[in-house]
N, C-alpha and C positions, 0 to 999 in steps of 0.2 A: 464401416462402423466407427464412430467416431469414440474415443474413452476415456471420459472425463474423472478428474481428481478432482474432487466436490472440500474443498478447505472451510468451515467455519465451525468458529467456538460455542455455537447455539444450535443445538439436537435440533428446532424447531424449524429456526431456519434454513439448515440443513437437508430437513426433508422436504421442506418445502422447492428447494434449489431440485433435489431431486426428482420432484415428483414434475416438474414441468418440465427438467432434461429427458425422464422418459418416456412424456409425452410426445415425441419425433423418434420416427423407427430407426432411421439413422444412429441415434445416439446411445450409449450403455454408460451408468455411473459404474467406474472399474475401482476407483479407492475412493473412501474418505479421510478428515483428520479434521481434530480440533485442537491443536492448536500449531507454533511452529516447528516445534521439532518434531513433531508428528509426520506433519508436510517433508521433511525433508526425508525423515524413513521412507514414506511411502514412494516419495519421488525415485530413491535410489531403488529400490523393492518391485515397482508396478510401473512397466511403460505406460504412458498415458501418449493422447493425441493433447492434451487440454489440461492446465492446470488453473482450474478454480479458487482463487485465491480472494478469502478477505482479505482487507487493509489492516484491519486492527485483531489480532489473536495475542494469547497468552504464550510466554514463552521467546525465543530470538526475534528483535524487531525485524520489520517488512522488509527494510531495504538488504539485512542480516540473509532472510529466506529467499528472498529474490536471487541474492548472491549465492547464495547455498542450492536453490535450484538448478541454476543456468552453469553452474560449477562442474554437479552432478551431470547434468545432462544438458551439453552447450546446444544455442539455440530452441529447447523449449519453448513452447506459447505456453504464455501465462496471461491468464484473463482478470483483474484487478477487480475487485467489488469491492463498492463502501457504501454505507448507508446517507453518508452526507456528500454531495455533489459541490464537492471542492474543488476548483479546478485547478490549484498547488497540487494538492494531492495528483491531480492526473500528470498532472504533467511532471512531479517526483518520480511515478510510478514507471512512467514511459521510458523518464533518463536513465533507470537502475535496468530498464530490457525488457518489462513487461509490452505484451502485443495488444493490449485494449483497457479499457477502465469502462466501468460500468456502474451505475446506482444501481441499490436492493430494487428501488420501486422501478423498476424499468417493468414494458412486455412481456409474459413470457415471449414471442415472437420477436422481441429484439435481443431478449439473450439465446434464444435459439441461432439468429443473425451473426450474434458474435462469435459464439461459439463456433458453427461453423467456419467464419472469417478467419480467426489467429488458426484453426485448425489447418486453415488449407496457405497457411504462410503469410496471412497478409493482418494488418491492423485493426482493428475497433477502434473507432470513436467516434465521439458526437458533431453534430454542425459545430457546435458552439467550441469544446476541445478543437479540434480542424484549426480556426482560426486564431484562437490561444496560439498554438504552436506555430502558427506561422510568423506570429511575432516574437513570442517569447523565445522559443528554440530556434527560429531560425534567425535570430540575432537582435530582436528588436528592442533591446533591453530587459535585462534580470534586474528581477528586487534584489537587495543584499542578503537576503535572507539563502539566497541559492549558493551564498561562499559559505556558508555550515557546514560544517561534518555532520554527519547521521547523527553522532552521540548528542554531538550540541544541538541539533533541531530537535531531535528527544525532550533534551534537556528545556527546552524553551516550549515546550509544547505540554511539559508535565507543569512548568511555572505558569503558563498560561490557564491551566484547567485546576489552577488552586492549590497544588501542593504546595510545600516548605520542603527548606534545602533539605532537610534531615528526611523529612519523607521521598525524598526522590534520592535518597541515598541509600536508603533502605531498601525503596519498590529498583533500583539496577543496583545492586549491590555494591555500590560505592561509597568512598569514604565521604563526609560531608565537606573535606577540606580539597576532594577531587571536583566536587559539585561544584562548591563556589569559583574554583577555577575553571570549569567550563562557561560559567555564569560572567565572570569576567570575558572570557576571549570573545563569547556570544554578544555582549555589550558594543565591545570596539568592533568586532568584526559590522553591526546593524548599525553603528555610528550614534548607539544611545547613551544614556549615563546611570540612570536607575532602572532596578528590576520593573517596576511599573509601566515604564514606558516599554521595555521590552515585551509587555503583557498585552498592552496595546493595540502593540505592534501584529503579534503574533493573533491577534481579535481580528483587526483591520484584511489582515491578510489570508484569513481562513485555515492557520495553520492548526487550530482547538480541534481533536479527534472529538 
């Protein structure tokens, strides 16, 4: 029996993940959570085979829980779900440990697929990811955007979806004079000059949750 930790910040979709996981006899929903510190109680709290993980929850960023997963319990599958089929997003998700990434609107019968898959030690992903990674990860050139830190791809990803500095200093509780200083390093680090083209950039590149 395989026993999944069902992570998402929306009751609806939530049951809905559930109700096609226990549709396969193999399978039993053993935790849920909404959001990330949730996910990390439960991980420490509830062996799983499977951790169902959105991308986007309330609470410690993705790459923060990932780390806090795989910490708690080294080697974990963690199964990545997002509602927009980004393929920065997967391939973030893969670098930080996770064993698959998956869109909401997938199969039920390919998240069954996957699910089994990272359960029994091995990967999920798409044709299309597959290929991605054979260029991007296995050396064929990174955007510049992959030399960010977490905080600073946060940070360019809240500028990108329309905040101001003070509102992204408020929504991570930072000073507005630590913002602008990530807003700087984010600049030089992507080789641009104004926040706009950083906005752009981050459009061009699918990095907008």
């Amino acid at each position: 029996m395989i026993r999944v930790l069902v992570a998402d910040d929306h009751p609806i979709v939530r049951q809905g993940i559930k109700g096609m996981i226990l549709e396969n006899a193999d399978m039993q929903v053993a935790a849920e959570a909404a959001d990330g510190n949730a996910v990390l109680e439960q991980v420490a709290a509830t062996p799983v085979d499977v951790v169902l993980l959105d991308i986007s929850m309330p609470g410690p960023g993705f790459a923060e829980v990932v780390r806090g997963i795989l910490a708690r319990r080294p080697g974990q599958p963690i199964l990545v779900l997002s509602v927009h089929p980004e393929r920065e997003q997967a391939v973030r998700a893969l670098r930080l440990g996770a064993a698959g990434f998956l869109t909401k609107d997938c199969a039920p019968e390919d998240l069954a697929d996957a699910i089994r898959r990272v359960a029994d030690g091995r990967r999920y992903v798409s044709q299309e990811l597959a290929e991605l990674l054979a260029t991007i990860v296995g050396g064929g050139g990174q955007a510049p955007h992959h030399a960010l830190s977490d905080r600073e791809l946060q940070v360019l990803r809240l500028l990108a979806s329309g905040r101001t500095a003070k509102q992204i200093a408020t929504e991570l509780s930072l000073s507005p004079k630590t913002v602008s200083t990530f807003r700087t390093r984010i600049l030089k680090k992507l080789g641009l000059q104004t926040t706009a083209e950083a906005i752009r950039y981050a459009l061009l590149h699918g990095l907008v949750e």
